[in-house]
N, C-alpha and C positions, 0 to 999 in steps of 0.2 A: 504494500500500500504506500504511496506518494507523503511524503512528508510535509505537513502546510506550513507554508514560511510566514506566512499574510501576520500583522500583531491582531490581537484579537482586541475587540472594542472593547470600552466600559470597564477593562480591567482595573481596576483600583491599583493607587502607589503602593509600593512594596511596606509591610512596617517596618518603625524606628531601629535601625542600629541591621537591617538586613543587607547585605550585599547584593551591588547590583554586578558583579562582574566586574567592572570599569570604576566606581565607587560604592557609596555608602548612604543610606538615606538615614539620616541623624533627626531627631526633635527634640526641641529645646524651648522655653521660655520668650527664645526671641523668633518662633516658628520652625518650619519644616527646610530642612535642608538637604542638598546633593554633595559629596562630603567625595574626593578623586585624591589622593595621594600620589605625590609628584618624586620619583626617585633622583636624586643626584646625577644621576648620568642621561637622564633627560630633562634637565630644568636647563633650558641653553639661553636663557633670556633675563633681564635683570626687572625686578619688581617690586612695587614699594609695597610693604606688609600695613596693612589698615589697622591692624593691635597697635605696633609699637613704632609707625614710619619709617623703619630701617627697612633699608636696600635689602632682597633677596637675591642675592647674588647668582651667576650661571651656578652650576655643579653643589647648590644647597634643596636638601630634598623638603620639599613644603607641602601643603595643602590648596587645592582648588576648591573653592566652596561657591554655592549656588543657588535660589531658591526653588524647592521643589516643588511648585504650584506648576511649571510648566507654561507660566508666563513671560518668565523671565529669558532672556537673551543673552547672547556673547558681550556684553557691555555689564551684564547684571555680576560675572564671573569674578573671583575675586581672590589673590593667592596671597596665603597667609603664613608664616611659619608655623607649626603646630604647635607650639607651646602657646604663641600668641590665640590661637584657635581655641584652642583647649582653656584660655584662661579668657575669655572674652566678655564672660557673667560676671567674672573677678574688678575689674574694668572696663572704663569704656575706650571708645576710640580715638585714636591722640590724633585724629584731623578726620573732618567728615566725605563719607565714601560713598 
């Protein structure tokens, strides 16, 4: 029997903290996220972290995070170092993003 590639409608987002293969759907306090961890040896581009303003340098492994309504866009994307991720309830953001 043919295997169906087609996505299938209406499926609901995966829950909090489940794997989607490519990342992570996280929920938190400040809503629903898409949560991609970035390795060292492919971060080849420099980026400022929204936690703490420091440079993300090429070959530092960080976090892409995203909102997971499926509204959001390539502009909405946003890379963080993970500690600054992880400590984001802790503080807020040192310039607005």
């Amino acid at each position: 029997m043919p295997r169906r590639n087609r996505p299938q409608r209406g499926k609901a987002a995966p829950p909090p903290g489940v794997s989607l293969g490519w990342g992570s759907h996280e929920s938190a306090q400040d809503g629903d996220w898409i949560v991609r961890s970035v390795p060292g040896e492919n971060a080849t581009k420099t980026y400022r972290c929204p936690g703490c303003d420091h440079e993300i340098r090429p070959g530092t492994p960080h976090v892409v995070t995203w909102p997971a309504d499926h509204t959001g866009g390539v502009s909405d994307r946003r890379h963080w170092h993970r500690a600054c991720w992880d400590a984001r309830h802790r503080r807020g953001p040192s310039r607005r993003f």
